[in-house]
PDB file of N, H, CA, C and O in Angstrom:
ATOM      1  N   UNK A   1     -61.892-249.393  58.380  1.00  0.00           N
ATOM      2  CA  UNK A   1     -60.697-248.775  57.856  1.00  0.00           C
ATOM      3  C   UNK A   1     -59.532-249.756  57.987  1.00  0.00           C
ATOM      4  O   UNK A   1     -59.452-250.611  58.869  1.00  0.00           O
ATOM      5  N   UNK A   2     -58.654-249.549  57.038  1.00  0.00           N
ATOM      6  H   UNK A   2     -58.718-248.855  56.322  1.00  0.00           H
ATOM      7  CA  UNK A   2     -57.725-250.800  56.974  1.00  0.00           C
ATOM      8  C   UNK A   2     -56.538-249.987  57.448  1.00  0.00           C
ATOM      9  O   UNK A   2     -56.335-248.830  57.079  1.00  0.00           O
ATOM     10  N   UNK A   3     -55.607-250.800  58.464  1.00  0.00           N
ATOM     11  H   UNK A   3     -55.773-251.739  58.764  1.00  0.00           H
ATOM     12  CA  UNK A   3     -54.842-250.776  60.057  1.00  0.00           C
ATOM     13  C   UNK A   3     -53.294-251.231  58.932  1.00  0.00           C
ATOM     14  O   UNK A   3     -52.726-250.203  58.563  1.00  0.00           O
ATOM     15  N   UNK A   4     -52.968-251.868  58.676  1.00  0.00           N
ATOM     16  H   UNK A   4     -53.429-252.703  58.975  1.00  0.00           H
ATOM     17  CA  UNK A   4     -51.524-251.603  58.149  1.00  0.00           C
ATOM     18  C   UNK A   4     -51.588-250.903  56.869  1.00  0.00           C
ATOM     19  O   UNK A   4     -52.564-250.695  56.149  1.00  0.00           O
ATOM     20  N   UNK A   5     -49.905-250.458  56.670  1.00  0.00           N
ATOM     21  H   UNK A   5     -49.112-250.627  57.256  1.00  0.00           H
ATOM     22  CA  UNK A   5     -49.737-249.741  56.032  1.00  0.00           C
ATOM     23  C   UNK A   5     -50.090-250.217  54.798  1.00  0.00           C
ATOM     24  O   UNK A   5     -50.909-249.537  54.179  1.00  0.00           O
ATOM     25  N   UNK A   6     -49.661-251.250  54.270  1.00  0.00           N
ATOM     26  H   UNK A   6     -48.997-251.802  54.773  1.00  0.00           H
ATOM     27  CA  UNK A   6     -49.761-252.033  52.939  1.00  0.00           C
ATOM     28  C   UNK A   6     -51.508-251.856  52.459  1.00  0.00           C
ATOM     29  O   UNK A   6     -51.882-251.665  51.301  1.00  0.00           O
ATOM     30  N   UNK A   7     -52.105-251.935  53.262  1.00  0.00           N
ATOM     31  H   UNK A   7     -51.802-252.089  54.202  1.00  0.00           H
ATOM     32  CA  UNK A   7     -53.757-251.912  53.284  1.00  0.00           C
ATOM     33  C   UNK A   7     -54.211-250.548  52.688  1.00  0.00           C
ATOM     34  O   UNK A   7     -54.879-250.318  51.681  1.00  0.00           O
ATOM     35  N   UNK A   8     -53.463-249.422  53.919  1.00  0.00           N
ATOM     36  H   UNK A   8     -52.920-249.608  54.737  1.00  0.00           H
ATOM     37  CA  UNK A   8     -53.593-248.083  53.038  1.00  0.00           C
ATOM     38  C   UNK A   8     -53.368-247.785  51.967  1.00  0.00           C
ATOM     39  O   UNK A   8     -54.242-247.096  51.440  1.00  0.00           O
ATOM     40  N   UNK A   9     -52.169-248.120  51.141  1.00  0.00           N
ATOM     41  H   UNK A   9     -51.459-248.680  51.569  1.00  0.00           H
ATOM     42  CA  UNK A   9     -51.340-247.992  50.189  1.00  0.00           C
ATOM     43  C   UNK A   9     -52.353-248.410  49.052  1.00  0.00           C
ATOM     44  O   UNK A   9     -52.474-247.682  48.066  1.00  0.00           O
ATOM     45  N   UNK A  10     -52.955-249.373  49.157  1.00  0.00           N
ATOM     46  H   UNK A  10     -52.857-249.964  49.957  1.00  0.00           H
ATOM     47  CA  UNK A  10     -53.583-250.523  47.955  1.00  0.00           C
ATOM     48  C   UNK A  10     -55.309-249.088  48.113  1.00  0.00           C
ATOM     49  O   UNK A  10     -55.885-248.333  47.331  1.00  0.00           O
ATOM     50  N   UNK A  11     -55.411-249.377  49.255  1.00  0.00           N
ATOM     51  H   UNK A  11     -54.942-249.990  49.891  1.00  0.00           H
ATOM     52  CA  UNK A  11     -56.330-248.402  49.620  1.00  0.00           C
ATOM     53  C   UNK A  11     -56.979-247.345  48.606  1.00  0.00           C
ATOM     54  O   UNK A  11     -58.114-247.250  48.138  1.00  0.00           O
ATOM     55  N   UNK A  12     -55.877-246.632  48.462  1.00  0.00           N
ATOM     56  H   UNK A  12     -54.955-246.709  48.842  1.00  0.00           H
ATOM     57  CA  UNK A  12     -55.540-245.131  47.760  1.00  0.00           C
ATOM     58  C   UNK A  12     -54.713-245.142  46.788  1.00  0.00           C
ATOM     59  O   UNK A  12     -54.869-244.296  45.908  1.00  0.00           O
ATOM     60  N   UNK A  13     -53.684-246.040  46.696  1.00  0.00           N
ATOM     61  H   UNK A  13     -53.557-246.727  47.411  1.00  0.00           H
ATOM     62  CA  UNK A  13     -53.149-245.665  45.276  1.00  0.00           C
ATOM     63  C   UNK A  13     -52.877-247.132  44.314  1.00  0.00           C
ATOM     64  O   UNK A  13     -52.070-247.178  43.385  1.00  0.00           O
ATOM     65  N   UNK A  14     -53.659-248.182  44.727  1.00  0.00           N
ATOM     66  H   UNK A  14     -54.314-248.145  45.481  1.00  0.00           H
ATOM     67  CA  UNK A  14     -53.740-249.409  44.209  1.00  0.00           C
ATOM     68  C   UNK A  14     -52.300-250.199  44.463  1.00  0.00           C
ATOM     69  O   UNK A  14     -52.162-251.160  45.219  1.00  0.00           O
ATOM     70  N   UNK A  15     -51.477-249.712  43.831  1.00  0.00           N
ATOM     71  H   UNK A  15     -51.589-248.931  43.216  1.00  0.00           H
ATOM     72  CA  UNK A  15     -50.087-250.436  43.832  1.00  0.00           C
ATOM     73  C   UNK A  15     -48.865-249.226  44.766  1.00  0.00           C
ATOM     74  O   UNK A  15     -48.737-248.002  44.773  1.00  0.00           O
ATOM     75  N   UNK A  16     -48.100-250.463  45.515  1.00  0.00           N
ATOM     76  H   UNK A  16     -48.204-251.458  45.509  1.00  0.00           H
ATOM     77  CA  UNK A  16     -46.821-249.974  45.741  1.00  0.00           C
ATOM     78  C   UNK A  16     -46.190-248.979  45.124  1.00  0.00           C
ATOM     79  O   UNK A  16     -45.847-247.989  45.770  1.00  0.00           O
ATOM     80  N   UNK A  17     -45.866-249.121  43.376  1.00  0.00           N
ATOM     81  H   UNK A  17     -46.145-249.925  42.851  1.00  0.00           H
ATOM     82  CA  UNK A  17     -45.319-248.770  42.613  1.00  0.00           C
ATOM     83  C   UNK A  17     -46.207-247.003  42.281  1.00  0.00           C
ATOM     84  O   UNK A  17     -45.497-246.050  41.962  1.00  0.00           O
ATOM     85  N   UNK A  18     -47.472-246.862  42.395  1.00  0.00           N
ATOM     86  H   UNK A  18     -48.049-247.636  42.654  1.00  0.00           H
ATOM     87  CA  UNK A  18     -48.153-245.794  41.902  1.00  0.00           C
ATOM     88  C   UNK A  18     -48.126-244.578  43.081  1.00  0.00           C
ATOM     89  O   UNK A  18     -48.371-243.391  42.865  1.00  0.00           O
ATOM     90  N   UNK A  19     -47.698-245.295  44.624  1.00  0.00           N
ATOM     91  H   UNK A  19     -47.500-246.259  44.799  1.00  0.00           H
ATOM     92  CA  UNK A  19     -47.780-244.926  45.811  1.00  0.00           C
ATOM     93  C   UNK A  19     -45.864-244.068  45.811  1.00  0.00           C
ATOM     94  O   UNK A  19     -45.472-242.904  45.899  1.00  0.00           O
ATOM     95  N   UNK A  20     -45.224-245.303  45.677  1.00  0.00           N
ATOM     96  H   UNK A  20     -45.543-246.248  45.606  1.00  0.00           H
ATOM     97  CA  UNK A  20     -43.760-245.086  45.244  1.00  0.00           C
ATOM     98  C   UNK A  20     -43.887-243.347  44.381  1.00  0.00           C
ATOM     99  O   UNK A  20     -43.555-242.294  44.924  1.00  0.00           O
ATOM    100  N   UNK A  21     -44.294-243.442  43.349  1.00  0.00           N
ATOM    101  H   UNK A  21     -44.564-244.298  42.908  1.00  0.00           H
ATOM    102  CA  UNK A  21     -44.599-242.526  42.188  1.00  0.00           C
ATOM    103  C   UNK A  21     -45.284-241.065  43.147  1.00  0.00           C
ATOM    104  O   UNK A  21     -44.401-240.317  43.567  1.00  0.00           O
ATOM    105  N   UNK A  22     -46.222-240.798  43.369  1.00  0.00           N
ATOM    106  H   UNK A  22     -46.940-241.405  43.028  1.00  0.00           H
ATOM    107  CA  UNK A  22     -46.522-240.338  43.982  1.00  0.00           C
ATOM    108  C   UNK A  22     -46.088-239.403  45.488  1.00  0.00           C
ATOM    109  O   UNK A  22     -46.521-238.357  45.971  1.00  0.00           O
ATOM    110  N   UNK A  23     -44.949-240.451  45.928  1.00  0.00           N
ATOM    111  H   UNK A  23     -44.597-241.301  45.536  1.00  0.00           H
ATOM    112  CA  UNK A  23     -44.407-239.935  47.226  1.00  0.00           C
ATOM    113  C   UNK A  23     -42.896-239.238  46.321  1.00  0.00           C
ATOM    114  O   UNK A  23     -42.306-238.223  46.690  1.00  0.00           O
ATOM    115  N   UNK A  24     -42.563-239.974  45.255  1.00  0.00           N
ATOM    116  H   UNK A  24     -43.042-240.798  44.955  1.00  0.00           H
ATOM    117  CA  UNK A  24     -41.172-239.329  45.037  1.00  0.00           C
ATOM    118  C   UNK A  24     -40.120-239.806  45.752  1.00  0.00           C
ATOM    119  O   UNK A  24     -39.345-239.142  46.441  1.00  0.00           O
ATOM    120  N   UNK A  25     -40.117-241.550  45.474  1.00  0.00           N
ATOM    121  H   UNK A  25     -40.747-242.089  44.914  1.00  0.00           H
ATOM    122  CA  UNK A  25     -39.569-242.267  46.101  1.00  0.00           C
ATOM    123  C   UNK A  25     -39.190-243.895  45.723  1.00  0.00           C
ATOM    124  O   UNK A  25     -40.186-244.576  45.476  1.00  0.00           O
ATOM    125  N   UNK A  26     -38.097-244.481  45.659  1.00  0.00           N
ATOM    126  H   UNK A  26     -37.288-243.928  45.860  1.00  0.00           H
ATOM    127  CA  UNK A  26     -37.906-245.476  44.721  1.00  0.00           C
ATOM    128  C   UNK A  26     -38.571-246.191  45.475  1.00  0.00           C
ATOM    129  O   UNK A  26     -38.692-246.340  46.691  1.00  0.00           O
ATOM    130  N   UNK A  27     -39.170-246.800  44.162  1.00  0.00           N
ATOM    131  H   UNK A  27     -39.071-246.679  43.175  1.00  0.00           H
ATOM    132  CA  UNK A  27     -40.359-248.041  44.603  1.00  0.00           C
ATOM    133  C   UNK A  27     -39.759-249.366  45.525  1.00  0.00           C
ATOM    134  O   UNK A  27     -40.456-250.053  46.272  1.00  0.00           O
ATOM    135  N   UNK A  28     -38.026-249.578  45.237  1.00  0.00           N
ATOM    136  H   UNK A  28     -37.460-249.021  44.630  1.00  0.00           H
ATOM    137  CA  UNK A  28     -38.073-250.559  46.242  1.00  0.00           C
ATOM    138  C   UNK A  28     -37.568-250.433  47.737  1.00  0.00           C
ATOM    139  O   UNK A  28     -37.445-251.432  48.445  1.00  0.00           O
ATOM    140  N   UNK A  29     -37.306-249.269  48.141  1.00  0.00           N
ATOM    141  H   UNK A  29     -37.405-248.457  47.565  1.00  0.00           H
ATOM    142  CA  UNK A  29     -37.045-248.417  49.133  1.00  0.00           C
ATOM    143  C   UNK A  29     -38.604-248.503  50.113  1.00  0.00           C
ATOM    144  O   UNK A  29     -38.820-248.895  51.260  1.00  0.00           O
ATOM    145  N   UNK A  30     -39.363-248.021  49.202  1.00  0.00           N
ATOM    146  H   UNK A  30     -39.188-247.703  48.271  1.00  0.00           H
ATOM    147  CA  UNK A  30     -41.257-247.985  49.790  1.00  0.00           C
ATOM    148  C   UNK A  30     -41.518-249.521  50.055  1.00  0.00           C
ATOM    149  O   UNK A  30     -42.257-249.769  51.007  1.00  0.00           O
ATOM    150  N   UNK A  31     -40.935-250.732  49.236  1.00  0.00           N
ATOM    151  H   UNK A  31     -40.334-250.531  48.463  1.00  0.00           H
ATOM    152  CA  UNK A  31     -41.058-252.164  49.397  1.00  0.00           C
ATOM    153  C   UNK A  31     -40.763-252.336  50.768  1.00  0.00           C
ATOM    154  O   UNK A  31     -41.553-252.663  51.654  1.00  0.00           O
ATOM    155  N   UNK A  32     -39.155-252.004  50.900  1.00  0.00           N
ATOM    156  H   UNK A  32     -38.514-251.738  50.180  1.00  0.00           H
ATOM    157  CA  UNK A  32     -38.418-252.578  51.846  1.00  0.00           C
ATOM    158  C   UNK A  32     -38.740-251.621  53.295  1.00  0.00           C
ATOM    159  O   UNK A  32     -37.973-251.780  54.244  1.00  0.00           O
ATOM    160  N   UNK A  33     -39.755-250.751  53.407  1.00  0.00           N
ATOM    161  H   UNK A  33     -40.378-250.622  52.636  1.00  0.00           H
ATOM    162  CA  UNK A  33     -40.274-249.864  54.494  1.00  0.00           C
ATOM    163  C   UNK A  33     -41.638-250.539  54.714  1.00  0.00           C
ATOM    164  O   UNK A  33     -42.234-250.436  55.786  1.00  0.00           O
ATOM    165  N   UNK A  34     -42.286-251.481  53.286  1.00  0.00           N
ATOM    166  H   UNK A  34     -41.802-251.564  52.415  1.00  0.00           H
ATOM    167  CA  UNK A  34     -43.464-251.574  53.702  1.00  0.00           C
ATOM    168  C   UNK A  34     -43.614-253.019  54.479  1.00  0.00           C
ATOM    169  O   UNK A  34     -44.265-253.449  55.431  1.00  0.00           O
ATOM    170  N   UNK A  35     -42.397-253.661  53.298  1.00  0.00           N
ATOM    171  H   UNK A  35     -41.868-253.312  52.524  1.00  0.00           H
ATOM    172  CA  UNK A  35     -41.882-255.107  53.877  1.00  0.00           C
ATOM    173  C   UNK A  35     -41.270-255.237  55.996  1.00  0.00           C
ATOM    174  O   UNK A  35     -41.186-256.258  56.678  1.00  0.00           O
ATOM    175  N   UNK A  36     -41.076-254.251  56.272  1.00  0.00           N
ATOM    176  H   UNK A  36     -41.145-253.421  55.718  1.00  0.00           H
ATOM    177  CA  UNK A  36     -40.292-254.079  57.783  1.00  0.00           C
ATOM    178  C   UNK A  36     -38.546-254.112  57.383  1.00  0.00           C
ATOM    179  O   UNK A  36     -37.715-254.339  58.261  1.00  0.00           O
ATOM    180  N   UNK A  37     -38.236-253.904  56.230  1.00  0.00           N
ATOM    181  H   UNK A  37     -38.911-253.719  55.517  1.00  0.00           H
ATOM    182  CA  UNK A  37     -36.838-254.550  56.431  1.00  0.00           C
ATOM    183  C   UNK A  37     -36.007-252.811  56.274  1.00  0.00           C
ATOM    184  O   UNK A  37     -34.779-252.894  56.265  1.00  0.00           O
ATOM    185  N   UNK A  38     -36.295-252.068  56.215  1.00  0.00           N
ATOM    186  H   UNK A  38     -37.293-252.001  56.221  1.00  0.00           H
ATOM    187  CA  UNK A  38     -35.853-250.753  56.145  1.00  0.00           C
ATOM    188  C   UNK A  38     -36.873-249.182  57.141  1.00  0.00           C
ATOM    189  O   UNK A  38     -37.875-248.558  56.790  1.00  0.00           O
ATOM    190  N   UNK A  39     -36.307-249.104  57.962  1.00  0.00           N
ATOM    191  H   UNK A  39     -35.494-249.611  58.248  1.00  0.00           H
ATOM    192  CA  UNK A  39     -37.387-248.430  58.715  1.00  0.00           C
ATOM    193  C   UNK A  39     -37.360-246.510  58.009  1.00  0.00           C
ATOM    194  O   UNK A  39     -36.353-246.076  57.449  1.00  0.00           O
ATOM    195  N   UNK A  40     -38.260-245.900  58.149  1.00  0.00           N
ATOM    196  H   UNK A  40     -39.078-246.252  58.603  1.00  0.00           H
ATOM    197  CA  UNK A  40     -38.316-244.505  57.248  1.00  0.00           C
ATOM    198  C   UNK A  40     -38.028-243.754  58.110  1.00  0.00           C
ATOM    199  O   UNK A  40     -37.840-244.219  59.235  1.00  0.00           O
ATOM    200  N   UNK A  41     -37.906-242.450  57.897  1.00  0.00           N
ATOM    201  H   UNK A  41     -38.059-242.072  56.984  1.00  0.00           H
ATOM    202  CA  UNK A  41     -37.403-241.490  58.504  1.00  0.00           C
ATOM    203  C   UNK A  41     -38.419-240.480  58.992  1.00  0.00           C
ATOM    204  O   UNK A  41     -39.439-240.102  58.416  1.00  0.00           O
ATOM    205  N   UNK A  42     -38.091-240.235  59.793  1.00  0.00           N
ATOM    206  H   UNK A  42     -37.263-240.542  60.262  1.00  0.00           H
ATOM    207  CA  UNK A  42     -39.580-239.109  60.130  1.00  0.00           C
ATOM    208  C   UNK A  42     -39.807-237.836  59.172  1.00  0.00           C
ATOM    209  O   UNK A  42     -40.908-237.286  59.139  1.00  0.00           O
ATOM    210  N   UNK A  43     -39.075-237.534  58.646  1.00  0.00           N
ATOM    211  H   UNK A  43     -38.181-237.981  58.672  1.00  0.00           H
ATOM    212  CA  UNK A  43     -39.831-236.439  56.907  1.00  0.00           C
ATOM    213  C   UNK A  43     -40.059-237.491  56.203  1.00  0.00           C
ATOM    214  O   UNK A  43     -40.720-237.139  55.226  1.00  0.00           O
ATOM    215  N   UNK A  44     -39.784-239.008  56.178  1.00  0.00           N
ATOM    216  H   UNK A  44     -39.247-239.294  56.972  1.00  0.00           H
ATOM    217  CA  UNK A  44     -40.562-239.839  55.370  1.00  0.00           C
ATOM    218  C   UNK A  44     -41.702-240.476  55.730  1.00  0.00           C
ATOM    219  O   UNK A  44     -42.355-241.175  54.955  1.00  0.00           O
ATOM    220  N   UNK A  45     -41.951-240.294  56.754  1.00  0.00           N
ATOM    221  H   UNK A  45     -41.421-239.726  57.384  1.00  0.00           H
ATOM    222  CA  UNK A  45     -43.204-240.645  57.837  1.00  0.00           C
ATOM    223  C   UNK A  45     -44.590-239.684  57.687  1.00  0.00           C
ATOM    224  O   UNK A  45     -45.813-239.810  57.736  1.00  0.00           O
ATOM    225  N   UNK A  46     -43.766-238.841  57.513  1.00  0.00           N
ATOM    226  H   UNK A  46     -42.772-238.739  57.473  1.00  0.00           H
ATOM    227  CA  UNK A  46     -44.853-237.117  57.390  1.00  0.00           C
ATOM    228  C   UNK A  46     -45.450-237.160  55.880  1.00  0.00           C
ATOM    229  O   UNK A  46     -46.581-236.838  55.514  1.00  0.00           O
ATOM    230  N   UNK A  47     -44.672-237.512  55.329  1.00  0.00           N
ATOM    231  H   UNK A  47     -43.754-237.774  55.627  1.00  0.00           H
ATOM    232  CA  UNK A  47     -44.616-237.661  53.652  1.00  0.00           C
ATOM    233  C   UNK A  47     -45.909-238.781  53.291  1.00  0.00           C
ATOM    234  O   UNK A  47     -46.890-238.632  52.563  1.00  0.00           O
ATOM    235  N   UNK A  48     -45.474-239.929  54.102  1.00  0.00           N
ATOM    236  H   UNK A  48     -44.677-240.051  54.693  1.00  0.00           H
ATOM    237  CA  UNK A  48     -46.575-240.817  53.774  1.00  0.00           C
ATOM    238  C   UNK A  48     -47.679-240.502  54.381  1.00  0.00           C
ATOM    239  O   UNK A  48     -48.761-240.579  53.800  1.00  0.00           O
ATOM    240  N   UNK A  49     -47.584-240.181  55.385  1.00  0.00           N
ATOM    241  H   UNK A  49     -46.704-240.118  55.857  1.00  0.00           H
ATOM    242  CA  UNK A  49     -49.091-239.727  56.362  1.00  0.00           C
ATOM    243  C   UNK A  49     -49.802-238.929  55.601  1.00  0.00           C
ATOM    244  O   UNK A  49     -51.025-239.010  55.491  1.00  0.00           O
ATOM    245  N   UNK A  50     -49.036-238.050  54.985  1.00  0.00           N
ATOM    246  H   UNK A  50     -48.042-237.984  55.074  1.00  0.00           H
ATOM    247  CA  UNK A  50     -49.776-236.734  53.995  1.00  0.00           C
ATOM    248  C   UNK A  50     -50.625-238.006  53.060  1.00  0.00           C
ATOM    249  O   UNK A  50     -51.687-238.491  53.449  1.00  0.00           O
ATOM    250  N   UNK A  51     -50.202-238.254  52.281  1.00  0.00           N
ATOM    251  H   UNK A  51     -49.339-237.860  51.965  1.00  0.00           H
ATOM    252  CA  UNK A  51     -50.777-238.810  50.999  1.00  0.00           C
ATOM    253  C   UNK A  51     -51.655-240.173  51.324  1.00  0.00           C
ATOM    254  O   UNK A  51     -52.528-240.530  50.533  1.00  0.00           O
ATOM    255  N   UNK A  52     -51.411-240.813  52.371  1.00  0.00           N
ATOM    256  H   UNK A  52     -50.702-240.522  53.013  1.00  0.00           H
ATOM    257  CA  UNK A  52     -52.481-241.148  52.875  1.00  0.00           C
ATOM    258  C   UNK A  52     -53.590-241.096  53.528  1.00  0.00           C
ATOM    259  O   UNK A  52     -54.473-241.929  53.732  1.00  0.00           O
ATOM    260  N   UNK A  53     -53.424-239.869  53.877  1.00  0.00           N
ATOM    261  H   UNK A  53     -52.707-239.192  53.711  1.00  0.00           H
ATOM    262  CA  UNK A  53     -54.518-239.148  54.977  1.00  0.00           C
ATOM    263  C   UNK A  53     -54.670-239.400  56.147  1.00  0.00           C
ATOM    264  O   UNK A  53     -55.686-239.391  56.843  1.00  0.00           O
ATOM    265  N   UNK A  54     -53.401-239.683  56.422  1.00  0.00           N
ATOM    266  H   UNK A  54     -52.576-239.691  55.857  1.00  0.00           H
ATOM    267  CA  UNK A  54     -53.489-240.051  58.036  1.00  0.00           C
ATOM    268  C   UNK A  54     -53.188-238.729  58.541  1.00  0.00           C
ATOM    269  O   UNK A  54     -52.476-237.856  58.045  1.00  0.00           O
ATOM    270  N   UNK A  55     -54.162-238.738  60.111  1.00  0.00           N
ATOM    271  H   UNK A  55     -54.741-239.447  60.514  1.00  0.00           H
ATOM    272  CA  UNK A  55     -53.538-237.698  60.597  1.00  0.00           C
ATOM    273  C   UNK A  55     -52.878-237.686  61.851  1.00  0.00           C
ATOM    274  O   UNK A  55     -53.230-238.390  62.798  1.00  0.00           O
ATOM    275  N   UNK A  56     -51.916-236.887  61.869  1.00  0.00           N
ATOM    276  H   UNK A  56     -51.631-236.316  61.100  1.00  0.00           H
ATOM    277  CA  UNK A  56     -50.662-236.675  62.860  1.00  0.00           C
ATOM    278  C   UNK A  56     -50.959-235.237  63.727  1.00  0.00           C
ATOM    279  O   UNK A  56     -50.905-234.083  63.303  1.00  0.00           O
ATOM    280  N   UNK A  57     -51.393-235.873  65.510  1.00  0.00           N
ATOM    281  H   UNK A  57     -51.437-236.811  65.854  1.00  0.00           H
ATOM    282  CA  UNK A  57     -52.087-234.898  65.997  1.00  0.00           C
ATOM    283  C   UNK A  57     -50.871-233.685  66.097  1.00  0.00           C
ATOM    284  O   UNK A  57     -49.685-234.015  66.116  1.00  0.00           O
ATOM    285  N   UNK A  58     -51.192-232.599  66.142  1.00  0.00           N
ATOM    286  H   UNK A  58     -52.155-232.330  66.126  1.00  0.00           H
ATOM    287  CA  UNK A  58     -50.527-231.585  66.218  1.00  0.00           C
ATOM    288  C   UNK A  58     -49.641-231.387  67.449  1.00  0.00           C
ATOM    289  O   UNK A  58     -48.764-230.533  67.325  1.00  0.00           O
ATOM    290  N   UNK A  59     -49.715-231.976  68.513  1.00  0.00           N
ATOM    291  H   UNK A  59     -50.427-232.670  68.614  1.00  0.00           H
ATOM    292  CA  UNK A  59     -48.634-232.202  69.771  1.00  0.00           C
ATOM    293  C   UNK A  59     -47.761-232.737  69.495  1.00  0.00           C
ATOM    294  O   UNK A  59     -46.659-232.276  69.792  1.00  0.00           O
ATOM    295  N   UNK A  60     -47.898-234.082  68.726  1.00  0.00           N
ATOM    296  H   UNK A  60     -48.794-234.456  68.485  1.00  0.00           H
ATOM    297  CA  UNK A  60     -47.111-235.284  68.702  1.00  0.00           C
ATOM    298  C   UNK A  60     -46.406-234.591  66.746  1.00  0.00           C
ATOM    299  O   UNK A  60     -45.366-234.969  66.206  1.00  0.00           O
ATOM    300  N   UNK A  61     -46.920-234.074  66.457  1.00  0.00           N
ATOM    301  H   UNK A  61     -47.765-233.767  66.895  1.00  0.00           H
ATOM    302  CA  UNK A  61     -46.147-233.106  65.302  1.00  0.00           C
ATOM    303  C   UNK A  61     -45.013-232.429  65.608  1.00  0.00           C
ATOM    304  O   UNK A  61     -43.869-232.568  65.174  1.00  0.00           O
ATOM    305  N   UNK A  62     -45.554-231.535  66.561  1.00  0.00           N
ATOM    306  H   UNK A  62     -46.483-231.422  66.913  1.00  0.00           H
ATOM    307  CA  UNK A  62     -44.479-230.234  67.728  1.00  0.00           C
ATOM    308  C   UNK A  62     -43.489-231.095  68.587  1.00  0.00           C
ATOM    309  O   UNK A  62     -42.342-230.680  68.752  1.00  0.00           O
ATOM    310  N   UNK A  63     -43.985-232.539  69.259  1.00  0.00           N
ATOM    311  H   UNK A  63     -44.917-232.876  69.125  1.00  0.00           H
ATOM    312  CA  UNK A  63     -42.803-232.437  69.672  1.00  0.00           C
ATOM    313  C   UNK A  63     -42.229-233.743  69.232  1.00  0.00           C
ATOM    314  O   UNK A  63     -41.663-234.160  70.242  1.00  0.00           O
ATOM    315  N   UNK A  64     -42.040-234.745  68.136  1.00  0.00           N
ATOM    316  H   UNK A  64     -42.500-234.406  67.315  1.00  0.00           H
ATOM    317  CA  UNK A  64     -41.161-235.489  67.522  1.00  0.00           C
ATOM    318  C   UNK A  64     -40.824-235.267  66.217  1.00  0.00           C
ATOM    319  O   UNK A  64     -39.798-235.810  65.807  1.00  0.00           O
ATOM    320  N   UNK A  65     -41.877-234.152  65.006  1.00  0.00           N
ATOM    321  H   UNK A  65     -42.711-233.712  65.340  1.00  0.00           H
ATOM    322  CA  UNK A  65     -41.331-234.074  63.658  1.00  0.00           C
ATOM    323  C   UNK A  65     -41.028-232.641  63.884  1.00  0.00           C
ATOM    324  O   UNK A  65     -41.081-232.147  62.758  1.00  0.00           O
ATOM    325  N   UNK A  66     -40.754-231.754  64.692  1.00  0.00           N
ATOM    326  H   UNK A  66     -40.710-232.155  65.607  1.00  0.00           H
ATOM    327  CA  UNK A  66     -40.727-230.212  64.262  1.00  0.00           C
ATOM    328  C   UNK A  66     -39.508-229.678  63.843  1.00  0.00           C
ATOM    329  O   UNK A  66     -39.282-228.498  63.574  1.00  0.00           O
ATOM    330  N   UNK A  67     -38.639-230.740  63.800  1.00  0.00           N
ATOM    331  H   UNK A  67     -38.823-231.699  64.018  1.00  0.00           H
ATOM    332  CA  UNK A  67     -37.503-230.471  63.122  1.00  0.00           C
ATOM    333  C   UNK A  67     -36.985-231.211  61.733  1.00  0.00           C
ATOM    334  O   UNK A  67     -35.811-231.248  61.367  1.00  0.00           O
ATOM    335  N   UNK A  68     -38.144-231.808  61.021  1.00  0.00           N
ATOM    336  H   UNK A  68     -39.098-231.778  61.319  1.00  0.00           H
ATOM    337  CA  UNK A  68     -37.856-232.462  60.038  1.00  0.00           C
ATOM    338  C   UNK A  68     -38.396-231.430  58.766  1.00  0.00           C
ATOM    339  O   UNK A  68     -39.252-230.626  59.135  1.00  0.00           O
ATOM    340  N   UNK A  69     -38.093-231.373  57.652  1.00  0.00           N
ATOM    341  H   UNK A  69     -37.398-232.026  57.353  1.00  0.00           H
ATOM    342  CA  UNK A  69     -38.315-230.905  56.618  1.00  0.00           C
ATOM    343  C   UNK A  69     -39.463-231.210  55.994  1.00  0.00           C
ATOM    344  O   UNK A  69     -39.658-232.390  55.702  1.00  0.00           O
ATOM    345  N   UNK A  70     -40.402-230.252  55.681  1.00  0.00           N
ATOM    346  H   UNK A  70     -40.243-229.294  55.918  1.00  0.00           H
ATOM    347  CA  UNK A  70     -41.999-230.404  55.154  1.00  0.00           C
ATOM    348  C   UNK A  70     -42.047-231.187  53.821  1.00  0.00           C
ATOM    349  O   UNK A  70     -42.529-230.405  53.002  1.00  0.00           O
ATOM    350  N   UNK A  71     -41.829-232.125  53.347  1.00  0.00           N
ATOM    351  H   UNK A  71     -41.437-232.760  54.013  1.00  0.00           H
ATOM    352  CA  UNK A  71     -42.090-233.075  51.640  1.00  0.00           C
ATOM    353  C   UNK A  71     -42.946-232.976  51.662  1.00  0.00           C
ATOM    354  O   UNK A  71     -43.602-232.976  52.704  1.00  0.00           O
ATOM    355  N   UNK A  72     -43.538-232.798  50.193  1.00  0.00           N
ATOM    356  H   UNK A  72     -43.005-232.797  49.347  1.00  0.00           H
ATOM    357  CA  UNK A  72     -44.847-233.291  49.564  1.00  0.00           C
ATOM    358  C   UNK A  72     -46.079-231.766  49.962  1.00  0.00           C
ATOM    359  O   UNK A  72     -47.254-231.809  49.596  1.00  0.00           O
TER     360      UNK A  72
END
């Protein structure tokens, strides 16, 4: 299984840009999060985890995203 994000991305939705599309999110915003130069937000964290299939154990859900807004 491929360990950075960029790996996932290509993974599952081939391009940045189709991943971008998909999350509902400007493609160079997703660049500059995937690049390190813009860090995401935790409802944007949840957002990508969804559509990549990562999963986010349910403790660590309850106690750092339980106050962020459900996307996607």
């Amino acid at each position: 299984m491929t360990k950075t994000l960029l790996g996932r991305i290509v993974e599952n939705y081939r391009t940045i840009r189709a991943f971008a599309a998909a999350l509902g999110m400007n493609e160079q915003k997703v660049r500059r999060i995937v690049g390190g130069a813009q860090e995401p937000t935790a409802s944007e964290i949840l957002a990508m985890a969804r559509l990549l299939h990562v999963e986010i154990p349910e403790d660590m859900r309850n106690l750092f995203f339980a106050d962020c807004p459900q996307k996607v």
